[in-house]
N, C-alpha and C positions, 0 to 999 in steps of 0.2 A: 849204374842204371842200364838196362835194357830195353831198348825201343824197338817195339814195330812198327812198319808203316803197312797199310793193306790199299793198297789197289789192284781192280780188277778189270779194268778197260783198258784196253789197246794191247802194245807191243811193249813189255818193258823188257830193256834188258840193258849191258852193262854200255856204257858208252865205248863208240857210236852208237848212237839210236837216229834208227832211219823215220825220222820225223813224216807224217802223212803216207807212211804205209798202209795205214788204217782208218776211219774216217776221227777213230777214238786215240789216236798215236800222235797226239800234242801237244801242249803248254806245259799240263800236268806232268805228264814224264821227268819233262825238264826240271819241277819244280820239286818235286819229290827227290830223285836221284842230288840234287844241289843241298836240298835239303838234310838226307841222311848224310851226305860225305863230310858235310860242315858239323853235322852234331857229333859225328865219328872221333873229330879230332879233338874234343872236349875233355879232359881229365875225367870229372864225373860218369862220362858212359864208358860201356863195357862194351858193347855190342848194337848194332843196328840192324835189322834186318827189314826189308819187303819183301813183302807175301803180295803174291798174285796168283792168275788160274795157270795152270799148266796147258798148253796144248800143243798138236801137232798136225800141223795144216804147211803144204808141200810150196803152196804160193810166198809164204811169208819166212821158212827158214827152219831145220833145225833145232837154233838154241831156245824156241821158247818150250821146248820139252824136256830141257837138262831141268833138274829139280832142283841144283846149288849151282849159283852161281858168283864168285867172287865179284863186285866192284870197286874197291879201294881197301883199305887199312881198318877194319871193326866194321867192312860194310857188307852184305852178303843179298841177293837176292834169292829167295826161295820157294818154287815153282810149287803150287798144291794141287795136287791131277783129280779130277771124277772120273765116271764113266765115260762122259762124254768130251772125249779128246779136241770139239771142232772148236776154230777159233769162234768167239761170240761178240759181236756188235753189243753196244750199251742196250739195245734196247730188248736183246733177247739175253741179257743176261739172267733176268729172272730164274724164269724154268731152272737153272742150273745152281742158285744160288743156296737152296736147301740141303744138296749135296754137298758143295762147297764146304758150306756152314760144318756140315758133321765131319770133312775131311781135317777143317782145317780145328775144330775144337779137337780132335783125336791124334794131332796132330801135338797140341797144346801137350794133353795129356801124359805124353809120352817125354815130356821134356823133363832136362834135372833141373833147371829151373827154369820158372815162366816171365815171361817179361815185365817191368814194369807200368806199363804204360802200352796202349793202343792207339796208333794215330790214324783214322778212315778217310779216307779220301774217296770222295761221292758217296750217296745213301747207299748205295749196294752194299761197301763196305763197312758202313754204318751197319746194316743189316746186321754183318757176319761177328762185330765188333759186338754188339750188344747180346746178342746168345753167349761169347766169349764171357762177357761182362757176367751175366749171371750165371753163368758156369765154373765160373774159376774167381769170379770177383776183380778180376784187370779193370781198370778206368778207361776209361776211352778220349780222345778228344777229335772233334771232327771239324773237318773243312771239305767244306761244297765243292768248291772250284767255280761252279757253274748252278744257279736254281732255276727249277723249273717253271717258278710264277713270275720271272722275266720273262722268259720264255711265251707264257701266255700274254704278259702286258702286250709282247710285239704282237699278237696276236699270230705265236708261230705254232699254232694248234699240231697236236701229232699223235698217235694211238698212244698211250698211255701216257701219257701227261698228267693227268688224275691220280694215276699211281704215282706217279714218279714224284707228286707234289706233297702228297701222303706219307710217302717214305721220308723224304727230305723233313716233314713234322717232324716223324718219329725220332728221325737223327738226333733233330735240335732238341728237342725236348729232355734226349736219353744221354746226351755226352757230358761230361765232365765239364766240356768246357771246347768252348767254340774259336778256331783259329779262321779269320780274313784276312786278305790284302789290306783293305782298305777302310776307314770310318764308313764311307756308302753303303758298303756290303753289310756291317758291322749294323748299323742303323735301318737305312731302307728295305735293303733285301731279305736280311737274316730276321730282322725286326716284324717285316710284312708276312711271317708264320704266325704272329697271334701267339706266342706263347712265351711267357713268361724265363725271363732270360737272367734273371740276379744279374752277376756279375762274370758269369760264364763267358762272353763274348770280348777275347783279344785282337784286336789290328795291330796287327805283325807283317811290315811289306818285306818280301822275299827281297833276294840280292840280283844280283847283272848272271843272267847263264852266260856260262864261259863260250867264246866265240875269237877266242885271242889264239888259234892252233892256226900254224903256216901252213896254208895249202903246198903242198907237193907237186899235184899237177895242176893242170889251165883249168880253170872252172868258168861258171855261168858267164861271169863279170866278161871274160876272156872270148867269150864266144857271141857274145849281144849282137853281133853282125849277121848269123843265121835268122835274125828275127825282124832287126833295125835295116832300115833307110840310111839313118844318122846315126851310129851307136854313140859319136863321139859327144852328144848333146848330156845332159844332167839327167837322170832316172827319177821318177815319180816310184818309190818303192813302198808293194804291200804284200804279206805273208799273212795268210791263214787259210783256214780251213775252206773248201767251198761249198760252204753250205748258208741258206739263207739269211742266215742270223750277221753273216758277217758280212753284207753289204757289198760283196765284191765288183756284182754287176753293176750295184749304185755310184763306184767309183770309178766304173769304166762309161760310163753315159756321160758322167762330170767331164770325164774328161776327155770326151768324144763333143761334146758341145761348146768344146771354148778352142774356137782355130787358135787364139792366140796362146794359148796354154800348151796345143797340138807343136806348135812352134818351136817352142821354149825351153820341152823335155817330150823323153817318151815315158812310155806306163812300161813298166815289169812286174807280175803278177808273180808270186810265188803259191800255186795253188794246191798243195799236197801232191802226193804222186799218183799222175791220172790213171796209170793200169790197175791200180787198186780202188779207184772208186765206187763209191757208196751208190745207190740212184739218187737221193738227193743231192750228191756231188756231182753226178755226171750229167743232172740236171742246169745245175749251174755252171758247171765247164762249156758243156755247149750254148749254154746263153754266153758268156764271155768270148767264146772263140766265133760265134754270128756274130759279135758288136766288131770284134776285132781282124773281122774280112768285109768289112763296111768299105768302101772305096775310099774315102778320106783318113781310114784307121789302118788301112794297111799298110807294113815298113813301122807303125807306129807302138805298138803294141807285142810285148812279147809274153806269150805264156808256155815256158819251159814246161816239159812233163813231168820230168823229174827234178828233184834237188839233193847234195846231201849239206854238212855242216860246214864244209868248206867255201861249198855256192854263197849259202847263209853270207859268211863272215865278209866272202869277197863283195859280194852286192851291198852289204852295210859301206863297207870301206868306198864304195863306187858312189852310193847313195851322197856320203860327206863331201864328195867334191861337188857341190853346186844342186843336189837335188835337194829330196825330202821324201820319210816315209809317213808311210799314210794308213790311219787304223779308223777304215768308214762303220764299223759295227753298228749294227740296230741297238744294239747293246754289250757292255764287254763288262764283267765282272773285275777284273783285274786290269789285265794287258802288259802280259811280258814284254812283249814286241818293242813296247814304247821306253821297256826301260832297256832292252838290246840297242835299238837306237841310239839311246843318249850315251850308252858305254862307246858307240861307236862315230860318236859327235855329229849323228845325223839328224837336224831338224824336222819337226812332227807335225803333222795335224790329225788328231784325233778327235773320235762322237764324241760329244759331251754328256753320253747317256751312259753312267757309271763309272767306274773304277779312273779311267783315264784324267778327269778333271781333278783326281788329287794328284797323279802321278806328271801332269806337266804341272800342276799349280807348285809343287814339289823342287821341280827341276826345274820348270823355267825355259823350257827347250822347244817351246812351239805354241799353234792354233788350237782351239776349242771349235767342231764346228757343231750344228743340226746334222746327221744323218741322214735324214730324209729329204733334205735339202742341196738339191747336184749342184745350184748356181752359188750357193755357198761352200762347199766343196771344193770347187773349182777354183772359186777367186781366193781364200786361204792359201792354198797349191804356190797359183799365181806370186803375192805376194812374198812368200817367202824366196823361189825362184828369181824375179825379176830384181830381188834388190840385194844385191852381194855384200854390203854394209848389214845388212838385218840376219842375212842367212848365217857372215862368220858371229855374230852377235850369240844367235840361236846357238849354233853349236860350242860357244863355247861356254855356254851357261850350259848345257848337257853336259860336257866331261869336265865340268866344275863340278856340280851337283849330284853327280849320275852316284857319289860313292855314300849317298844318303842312303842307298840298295843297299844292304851289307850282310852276305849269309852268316857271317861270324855273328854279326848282331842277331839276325833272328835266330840263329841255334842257341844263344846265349835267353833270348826270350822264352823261346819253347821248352827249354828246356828249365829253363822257372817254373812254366805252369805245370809239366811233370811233374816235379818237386811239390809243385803246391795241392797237388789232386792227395795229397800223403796226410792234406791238414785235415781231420775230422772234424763236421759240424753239427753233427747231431749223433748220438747215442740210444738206443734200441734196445732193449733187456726183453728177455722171456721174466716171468715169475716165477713159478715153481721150479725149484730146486738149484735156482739161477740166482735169483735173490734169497729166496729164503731157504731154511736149513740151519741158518747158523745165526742167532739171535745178536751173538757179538759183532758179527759181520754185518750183518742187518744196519746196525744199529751205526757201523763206520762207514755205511753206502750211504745213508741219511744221510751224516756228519759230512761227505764227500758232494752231495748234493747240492745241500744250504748255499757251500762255498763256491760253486763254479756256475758259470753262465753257461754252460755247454748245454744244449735245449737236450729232454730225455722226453723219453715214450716208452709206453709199455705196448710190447707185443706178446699176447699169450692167446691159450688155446681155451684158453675158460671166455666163460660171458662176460658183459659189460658188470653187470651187480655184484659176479663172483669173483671180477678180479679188484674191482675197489673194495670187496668188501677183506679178502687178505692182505692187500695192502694196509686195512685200515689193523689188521691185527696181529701185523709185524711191522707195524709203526715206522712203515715204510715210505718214502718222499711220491707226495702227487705228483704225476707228469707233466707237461704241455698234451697230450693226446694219448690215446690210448687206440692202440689195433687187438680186437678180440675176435674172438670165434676163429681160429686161425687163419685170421685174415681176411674176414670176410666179412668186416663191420670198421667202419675207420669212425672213430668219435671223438667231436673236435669241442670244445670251448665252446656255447654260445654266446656269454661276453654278457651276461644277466646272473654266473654262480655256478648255471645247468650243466647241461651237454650235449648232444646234439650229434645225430648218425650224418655223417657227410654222404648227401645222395650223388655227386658227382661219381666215388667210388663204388657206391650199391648201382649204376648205371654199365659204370667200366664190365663191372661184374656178370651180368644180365646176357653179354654177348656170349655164344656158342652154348649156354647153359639151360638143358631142360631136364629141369628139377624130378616132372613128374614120370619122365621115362626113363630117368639114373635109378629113382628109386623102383620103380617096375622093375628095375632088369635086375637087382640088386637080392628084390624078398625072395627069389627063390633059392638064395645059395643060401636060407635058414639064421644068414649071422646074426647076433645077438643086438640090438639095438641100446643105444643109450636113452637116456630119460629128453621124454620128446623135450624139454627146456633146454638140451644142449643146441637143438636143429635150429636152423635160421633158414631164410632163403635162396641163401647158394652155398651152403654146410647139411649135409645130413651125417651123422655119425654114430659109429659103431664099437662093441667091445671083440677082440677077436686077437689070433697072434699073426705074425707075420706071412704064415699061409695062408689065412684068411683075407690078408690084403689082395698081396698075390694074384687070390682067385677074385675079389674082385676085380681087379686092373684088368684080367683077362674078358672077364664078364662083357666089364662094359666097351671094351676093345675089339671085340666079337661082336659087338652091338653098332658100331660105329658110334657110341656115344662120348664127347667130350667131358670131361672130369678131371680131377688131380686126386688120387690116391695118398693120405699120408699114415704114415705108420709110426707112434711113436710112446713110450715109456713102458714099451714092451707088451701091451694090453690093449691100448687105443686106437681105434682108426675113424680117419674124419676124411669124408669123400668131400672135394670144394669144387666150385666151378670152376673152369678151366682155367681162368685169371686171375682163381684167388691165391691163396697165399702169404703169407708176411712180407716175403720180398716187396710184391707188388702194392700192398698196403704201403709199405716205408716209402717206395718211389712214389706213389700219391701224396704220401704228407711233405715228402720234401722237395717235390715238385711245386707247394705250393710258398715254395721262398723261393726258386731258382737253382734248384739241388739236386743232386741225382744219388743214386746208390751209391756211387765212389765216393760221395762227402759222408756217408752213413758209417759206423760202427756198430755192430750187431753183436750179443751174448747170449748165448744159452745154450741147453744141455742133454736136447732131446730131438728126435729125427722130426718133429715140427716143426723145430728150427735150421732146420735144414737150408732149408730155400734161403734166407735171409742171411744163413752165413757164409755160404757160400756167393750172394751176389753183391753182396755189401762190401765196400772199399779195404774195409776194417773187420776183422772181426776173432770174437776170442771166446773160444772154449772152455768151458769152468773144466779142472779137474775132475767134479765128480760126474761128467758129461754116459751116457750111453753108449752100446756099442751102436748104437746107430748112427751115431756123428762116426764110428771108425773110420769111411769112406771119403770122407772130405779130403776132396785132393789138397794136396801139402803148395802153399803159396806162399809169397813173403810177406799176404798181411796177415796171415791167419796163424793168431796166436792159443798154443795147446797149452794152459797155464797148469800150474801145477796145486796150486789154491782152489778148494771147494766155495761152491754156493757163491756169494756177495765177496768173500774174501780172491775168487779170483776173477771178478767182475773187476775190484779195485787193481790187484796183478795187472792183470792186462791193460787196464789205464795207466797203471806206474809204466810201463814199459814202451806207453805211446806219449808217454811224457803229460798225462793229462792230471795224474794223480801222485803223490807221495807215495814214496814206498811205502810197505804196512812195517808194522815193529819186528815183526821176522824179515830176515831174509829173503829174498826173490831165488832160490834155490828150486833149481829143475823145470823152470820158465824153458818152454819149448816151442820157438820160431820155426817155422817150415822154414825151409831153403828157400 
């Protein structure tokens, strides 16, 4: 198996990673790089790699412009460059990410084989995954890290937040299958999108980031005396980001209001690296470094500038004798932090608002508090502090518990759902020439029908009448649904005998599509119309050859008009709206059990099927297929079978283990690479 991982925020690169060089350069880093090097070591995989943006920018370094970069045994980092060389903040990744998208599918393109499997980390890479997905047909699975409708609960409003909430939909909606930390995330967060999740959604808690390397030279721990009064007092210890979300200031007020807490320990802040901060970072630096020239806070409070991985481990290690660290977030979707602490037997008190409340109920290793609450902040602190019976207690239910983390386990997890994105749950057939053709075949696609649950649909390029009524006279098995007009009509069961135009997808349809100015721009190139009963309301179509398509693709390109041009059984052309298609037919209907294109298997035999075989998980080429399918890039689900019509509709299910062989041999069965 080959995996990729795609992110596209921050600084990745091989370890060391200068954590908080970026406002975007933390947790996830950590959690990905732990992640591929654990799945590396697995028998089953081949290869790992992370995909992110290339850049080169003179503040941050060099290697984030090398394009290959080794990090362990099957692990590789791999840089994809645009035009636009400058590093980019989460929030301006946009703009770049259309680029991105054609580097990195062009990229794809060029490989001898493609990988099995996509893993996105944040909707950006959701974005770039899902063009992959219906370009090449890869799966996708995605983990958030971080959602953007927390984000709004705390009421931490920001310029596009609305997008960013919208994407984050699309993700969910579109992946294979959804990896969290946590049951909260799993439930609350992931859940609070509104959309329809089957079985898609795994809680999978990541392992302990390594933090066991022996400093060399004197670090932070070593140095507490440039900041402290008392260095030799217990450290109140907290690492993140300084941005609002994480409460930082909220922690330093707590513990700027309790003389006797002031007493007892000091505060040590690890707050990214301040020469690189953000302006929302350097907003909240300077609220911290005013609290902490307060006349009673000074000698008390130390906020280092910088830190690297060795500070990290020393400060954990300092933390365990007699202090506690402390995760005050408005909100934390995970919280690595807290499980770095328990590897490092340091006692916790963390928000109770997310992720943290499984991960001490978990371990065992500390306080639950309010965030918003200093005086409860404070006295949590206190409590652990003041009672040295409670604190060895705490920690030692941490490095009892802390190995419930275990990246061998989650590579062993994740690499399940891999595997399971391979099961097809629904099957797809064009009709003409796909099914029928071959009367005997016909007649063993039935017989193959009756017997399996596997849910089937017909997607073809005729109408709703003209396709039941050749089904009805090649005595050919009714579907569950039916996608006609190439895609551009979804009809579903009405549950009274009938049937019934699903208007959710005549909706879908509607957007970027004006009907009357594709066909204006269309009558002057003379092409030859079909019989006005083919047209629908986002289908107009035409007889003509592939130059005729052609010109119109230019036509309306030239126009600034949105369309999808299809060209197919050598003669036909069907202009659709811009989101029509078969493809997007099939992610509607199986969007409505919890399904995505990766659970789909697609058949047929003509460049209308194009779309659909190409984005679907599965999919398989009848023998007597077009040159028009010639182009379909070579993948390893897409099956070139060597059986015509229905006979290699059943091939290709013999081959996905769905069906028996047929009475002939399976001879000249051709798997892409």
């Amino acid at each position: 198996m080959i995996i990729y991982h795609i992110a596209l925020g921050g600084c990745m690169k091989a370890p060391p990673v200068d954590f908080g060089i970026t406002a975007d350069t933390g947790g996830h880093i950590a959690y990905i790089l732990d992640a591929a090097r654990h799945q590396a070591l697995r028998s089953d995989v081949d290869e790992v790699v992370i995909v992110t943006r290339a850049f080169d920018d003179a503040r941050l370094g060099g290697a984030y412009a090398t394009e290959r970069e080794a990090v362990g045994h099957k692990v590789s980092i791999r840089r994809i460059g645009t035009a636009d060389r400058r590093y980019l903040e989460k929030e301006a990744l946009g703009a770049d990410l259309p680029d991105f998208t054609a580097a990195f599918c062009s990229a794809l393109a060029g490989l001898p084989r493609l990988p099995d499997v996509i893993h996105a980390h944040f909707a950006d890479a959701a974005g770039v995954a899902i063009a992959a997905q219906r370009q090449f047909g890869i799966p996708f699975v995605y983990t958030p890290h971080a959602l953007g409708i927390d984000k709004r609960s705390q009421r931490l409003e920001c310029p596009g937040l609305g997008a960013r909430i919208a994407a984050e939909r699309t993700a969910i909606e579109a992946a294979a299958a959804i990896v969290v930390s946590t049951e909260e995330e799993a439930t609350r967060q992931v859940g609070g999108y509104g959309v329809k999740l089957g079985t898609r959604v795994h809680s999978i808690a990541p392992g302990v980031p390594r933090r066991d390397l022996i400093p060399v030279a004197p670090t932070l721990a070593d140095r507490l005396d440039a900041w402290l009064n008392r260095p030799e007092l217990p450290i109140i210890l907290a690492i993140a980001r300084p941005v609002a979300k994480k409460n930082l200031a909220g922690l330093a007020r707590a513990y700027a209001r309790d003389p006797s807490l002031r007493e007892k320990a000091n505060l040590v802040i690890l707050a990214g690296q301040h020469d690189h901060a953000s302006a929302e970072e350097a907003m909240v630096l300077a609220e911290l470094a005013e609290i902490a020239q307060t006349p009673a806070l000074r000698g008390r409070i130390a906020l280092p500038p910088r830190h690297d991985a060795d500070d990290v481990a020393a400060l954990y290690a300092r933390a365990a004798q007699g202090g506690v660290f402390v995760n005050p977030a408005l909100h934390e979707p995970f919280g690595l932090t807290l499980v770095e602490a328990a590897a490092a037997g340091v006692p916790v008190v963390a928000t109770r608002n997310g992720g943290p409340g499984e991960i001490v109920g978990t371990v065992g290793h500390g306080l639950l508090v309010d965030p918003n609450d200093e005086a409860e902040i404070a006295a949590a602190i206190d409590a652990i502090i003041s009672d040295p019976a409670y604190h060895a207690w705490l920690s030692s239910a941490a490095r009892t518990h802390v190995d419930r983390y275990c990246w061998n386990g989650y590579a062993a997890a994740t690499c399940a759902i891999y595997r399971d994105l391979s099961t097809p749950r629904l099957l797809a057939c064009d009709i003409d020439n796909t099914l029928t053709g071959d009367a005997d075949a016909a007649r063993a696609f039935a017989a193959w029908r009756s017997g399996t649950s596997l849910p089937f649909i017909i997607a073809t390029g005729r109408s709703f009448d003209a396709a039941r009524m050749i089904l009805k006279r090649w005595r050919l098995p009714q579907p569950d649904a039916f996608i006609v007009d190439v895609g551009t009509r979804l009809m579903l069961p009405d549950g009274r005998g009938g049937w019934q135009a699903c208007p959710d997808h005549a909706r879908a349809l509607d957007r970027d599509w004006d009907r009357e100015a594709v066909a204006a721009a269309i009558l002057p190139l003379g092409v030859t119309p079909q019989p006005a009963a083919s047209a629908g309301p986002h289908k107009i179509s035409f007889y003509g050859v592939a130059g005729d398509a052609a010109r119109i693709r230019r036509t309306l390109a030239d126009a600034g008009l949105s369309a999808r041009v299809i060209f197919s059984h050598g003669r036909l052309i069907d202009v659709l709206a811009p989101t029509g298609g078969k493809a997007q037919a099939i992610a509607a209907y199986a969007a409505r059990f919890g399904w995505t294109l990766a659970d789909c298997i697609a058949a047929g035999d003509s460049g209308n099927d194009a779309d659909m075989l190409a984005a679907c998980g599965h999919a398989i080429v009848v023998g007597n297929a077009g040159d028009e399918l010639a182009a379909l890039p070579a993948r390893p689900r897409l099956l070139r079978v060597a059986g015509h019509h229905a006979a290699g509709v059943l091939e290709g299910l013999a081959v996905l283990g769905l069906a028996p062989s047929m009475v002939a041999p399976l001879t000249g069965v051709a798997v892409a690479a």
